[in-house]
C-alpha positions as CSV (number, residue, x, y, z in Angstrom):
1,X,0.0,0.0,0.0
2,X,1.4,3.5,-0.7
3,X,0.2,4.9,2.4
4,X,0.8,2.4,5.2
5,X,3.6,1.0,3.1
6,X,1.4,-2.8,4.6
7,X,2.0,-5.7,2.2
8,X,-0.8,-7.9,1.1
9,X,-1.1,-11.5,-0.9
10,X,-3.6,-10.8,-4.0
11,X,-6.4,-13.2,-2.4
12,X,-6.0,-11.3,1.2
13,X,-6.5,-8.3,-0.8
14,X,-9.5,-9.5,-2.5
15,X,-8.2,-8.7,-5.8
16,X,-8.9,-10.8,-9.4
17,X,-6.1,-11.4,-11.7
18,X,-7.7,-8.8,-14.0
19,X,-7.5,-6.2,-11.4
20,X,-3.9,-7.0,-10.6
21,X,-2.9,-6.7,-13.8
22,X,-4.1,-3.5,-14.3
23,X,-2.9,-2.2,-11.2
24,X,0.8,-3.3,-12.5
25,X,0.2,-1.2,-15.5
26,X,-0.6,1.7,-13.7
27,X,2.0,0.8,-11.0
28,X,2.0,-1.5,-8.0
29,X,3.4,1.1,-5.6
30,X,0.1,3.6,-6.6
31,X,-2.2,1.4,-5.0
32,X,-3.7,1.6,-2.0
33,X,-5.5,-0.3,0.5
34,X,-8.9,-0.8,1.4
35,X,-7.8,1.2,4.7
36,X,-5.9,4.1,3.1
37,X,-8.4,4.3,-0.6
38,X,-8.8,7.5,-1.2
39,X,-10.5,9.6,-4.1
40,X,-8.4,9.5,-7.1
41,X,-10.1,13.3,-7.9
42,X,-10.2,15.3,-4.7
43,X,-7.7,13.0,-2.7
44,X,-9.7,13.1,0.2
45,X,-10.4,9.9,2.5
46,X,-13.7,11.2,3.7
47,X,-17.1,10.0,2.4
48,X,-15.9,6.4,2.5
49,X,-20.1,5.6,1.7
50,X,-19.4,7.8,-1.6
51,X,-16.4,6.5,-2.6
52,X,-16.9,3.7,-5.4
53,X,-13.9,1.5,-6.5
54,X,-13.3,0.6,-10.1
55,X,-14.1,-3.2,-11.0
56,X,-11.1,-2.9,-13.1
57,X,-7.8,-0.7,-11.2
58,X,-9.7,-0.7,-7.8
59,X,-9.0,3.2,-7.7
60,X,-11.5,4.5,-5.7
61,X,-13.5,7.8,-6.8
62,X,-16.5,9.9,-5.1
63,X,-19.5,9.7,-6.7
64,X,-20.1,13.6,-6.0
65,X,-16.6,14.0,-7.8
66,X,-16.9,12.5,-11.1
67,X,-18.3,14.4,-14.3
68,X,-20.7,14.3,-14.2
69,X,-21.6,13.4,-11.1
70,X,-23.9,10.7,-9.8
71,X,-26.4,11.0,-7.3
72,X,-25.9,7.6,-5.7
73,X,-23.6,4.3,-6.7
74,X,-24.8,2.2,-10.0
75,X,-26.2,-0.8,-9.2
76,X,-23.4,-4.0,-10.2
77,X,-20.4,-3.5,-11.9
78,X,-18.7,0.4,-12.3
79,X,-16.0,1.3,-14.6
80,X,-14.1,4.7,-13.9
81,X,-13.3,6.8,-17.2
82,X,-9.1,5.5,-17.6
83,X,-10.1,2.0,-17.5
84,X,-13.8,2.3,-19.7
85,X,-13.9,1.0,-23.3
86,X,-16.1,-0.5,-25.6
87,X,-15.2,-4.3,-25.9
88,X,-16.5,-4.5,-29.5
89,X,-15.4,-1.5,-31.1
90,X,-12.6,-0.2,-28.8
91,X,-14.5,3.1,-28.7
92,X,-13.4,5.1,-25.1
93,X,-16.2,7.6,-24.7
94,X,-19.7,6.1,-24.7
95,X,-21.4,8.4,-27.7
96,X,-20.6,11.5,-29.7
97,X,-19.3,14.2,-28.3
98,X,-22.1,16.9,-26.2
99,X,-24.5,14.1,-26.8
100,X,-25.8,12.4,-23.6
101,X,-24.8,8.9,-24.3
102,X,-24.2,6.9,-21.4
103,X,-22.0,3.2,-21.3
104,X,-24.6,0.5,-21.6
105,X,-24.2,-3.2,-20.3
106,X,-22.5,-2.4,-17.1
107,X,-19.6,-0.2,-19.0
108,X,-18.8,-2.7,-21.5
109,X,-20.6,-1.6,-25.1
110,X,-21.1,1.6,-26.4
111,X,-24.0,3.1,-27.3
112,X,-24.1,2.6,-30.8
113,X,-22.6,-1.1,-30.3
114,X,-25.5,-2.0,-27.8
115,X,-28.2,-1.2,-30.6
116,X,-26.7,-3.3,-33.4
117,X,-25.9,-6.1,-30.8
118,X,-30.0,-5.6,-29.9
119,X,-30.5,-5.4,-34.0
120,X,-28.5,-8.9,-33.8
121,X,-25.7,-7.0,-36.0
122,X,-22.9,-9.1,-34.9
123,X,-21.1,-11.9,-34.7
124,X,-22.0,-14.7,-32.7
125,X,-18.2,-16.5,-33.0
126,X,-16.3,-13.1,-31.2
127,X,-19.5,-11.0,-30.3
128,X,-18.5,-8.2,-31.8
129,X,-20.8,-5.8,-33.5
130,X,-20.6,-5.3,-37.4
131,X,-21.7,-2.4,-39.4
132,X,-23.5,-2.5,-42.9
133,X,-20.0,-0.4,-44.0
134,X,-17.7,-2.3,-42.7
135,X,-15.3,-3.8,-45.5
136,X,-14.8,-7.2,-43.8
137,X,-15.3,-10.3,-45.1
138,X,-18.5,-11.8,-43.4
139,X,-21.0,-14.9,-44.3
140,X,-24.6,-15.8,-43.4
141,X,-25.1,-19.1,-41.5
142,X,-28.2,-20.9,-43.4
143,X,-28.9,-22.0,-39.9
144,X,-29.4,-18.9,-37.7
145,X,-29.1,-16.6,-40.5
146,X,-26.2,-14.6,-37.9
147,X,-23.4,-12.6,-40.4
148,X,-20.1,-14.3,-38.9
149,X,-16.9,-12.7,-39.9
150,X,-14.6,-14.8,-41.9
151,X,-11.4,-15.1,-40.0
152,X,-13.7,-16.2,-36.9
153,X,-14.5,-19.3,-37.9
154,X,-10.9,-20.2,-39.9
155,X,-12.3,-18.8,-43.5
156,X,-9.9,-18.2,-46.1
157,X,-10.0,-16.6,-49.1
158,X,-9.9,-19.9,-50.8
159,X,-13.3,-21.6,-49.1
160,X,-14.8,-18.0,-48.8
161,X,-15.5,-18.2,-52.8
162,X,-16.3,-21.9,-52.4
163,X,-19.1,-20.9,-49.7
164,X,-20.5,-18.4,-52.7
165,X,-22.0,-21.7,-54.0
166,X,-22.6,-24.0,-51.0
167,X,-24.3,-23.8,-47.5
168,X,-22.9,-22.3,-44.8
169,X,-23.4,-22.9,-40.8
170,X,-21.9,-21.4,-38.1
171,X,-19.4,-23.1,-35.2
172,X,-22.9,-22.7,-33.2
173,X,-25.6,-24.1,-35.5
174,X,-22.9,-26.8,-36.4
175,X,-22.6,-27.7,-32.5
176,X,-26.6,-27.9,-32.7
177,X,-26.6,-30.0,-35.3
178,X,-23.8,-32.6,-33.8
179,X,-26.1,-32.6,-30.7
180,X,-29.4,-33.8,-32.9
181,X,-27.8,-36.5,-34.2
182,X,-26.4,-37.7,-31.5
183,X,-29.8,-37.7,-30.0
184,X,-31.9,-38.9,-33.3
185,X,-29.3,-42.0,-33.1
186,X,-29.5,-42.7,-29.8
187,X,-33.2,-42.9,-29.8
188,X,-33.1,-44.9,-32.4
189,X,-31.1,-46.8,-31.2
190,X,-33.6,-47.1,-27.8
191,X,-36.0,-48.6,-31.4
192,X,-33.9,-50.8,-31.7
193,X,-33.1,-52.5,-28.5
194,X,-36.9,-52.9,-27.6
């Protein structure tokens, strides 16, 4: 801990791998203690009830001090603003500039993300969102009718032009179907036995 200068094992600590890895990017001898965590805005110990720790660098930050400011503690996971970022786009601000977008899906997607994951624009393989623009190479499973991008499931140029003329289904629809035969033959063969 910076302050008390106390040592602590990561599971003492309570802190995840995740968290412990951010907190050696940002440096191990910045962190503080659950004793000593102070606002990483106005410094100040005080307010303890107010003070929310990042799921991610366990800094800890008022909710009166951030910008804007919130009027109590979110509900489940919170995110502060260094470690924030949309996991399908890489986007670190939520929306547009002076709009009033907030993070959706406890500080994971963007706002524009979040609707074309709800539109079911994008890719069940890595769960990232696609846009009609995008210039990637993508293909529609005949099962699900999901777009999957290419290099997700192992495409190459090659079998992408081969796929132009032949059905397509997705590591997930493919799993589906492995499980209904396994369960059409082993009914059958349930016929059989009786």
């Amino acid at each position: 801990c910076r302050n008390c200068c106390r040592g602590f094992h990561i599971k003492c600590a309570d802190i995840s791998e995740e968290v412990y890895h951010k907190i050696v990017e940002y440096g191990k001898e910045e962190w503080l203690c659950a004793e000593c965590k102070e606002c990483g805005i106005c410094r100040d110990i005080a307010n303890e009830q107010s003070l929310l720790l990042c799921d991610m660098c366990d800094r800890g930050y008022h909710t009166f001090c951030l910008d804007p400011p919130l009027s109590r503690p979110p509900g489940g996971r919170w995110v502060c603003k260094d470690c924030v970022f949309c996991h399908s786009c890489g986007a670190k601000k939520p929306g547009r500039e002076g709009t009033n977008s907030r993070w959706m899906r406890e500080y994971t997607l963007c706002r524009a993300c979040d609707k074309l994951i709800y539109e079911k624009k994008f890719c069940p393989v890595c769960k990232k969102a696609y846009r009609e623009r995008d210039n990637v190479a993508m293909v529609c499973c005949d099962g699900c009718s999901q777009w999957v991008h290419a290099t997700c499931d192992d495409i190459d140029e090659k079998k992408y032009k081969k796929l132009s003329k032949g059905s397509y289904y997705c590591p997930t629809c493919r799993q589906d179907k492995k499980v209904k035969k396994k369960k059409k033959k082993a009914s059958s063969d349930e016929e059989s036995d009786e």
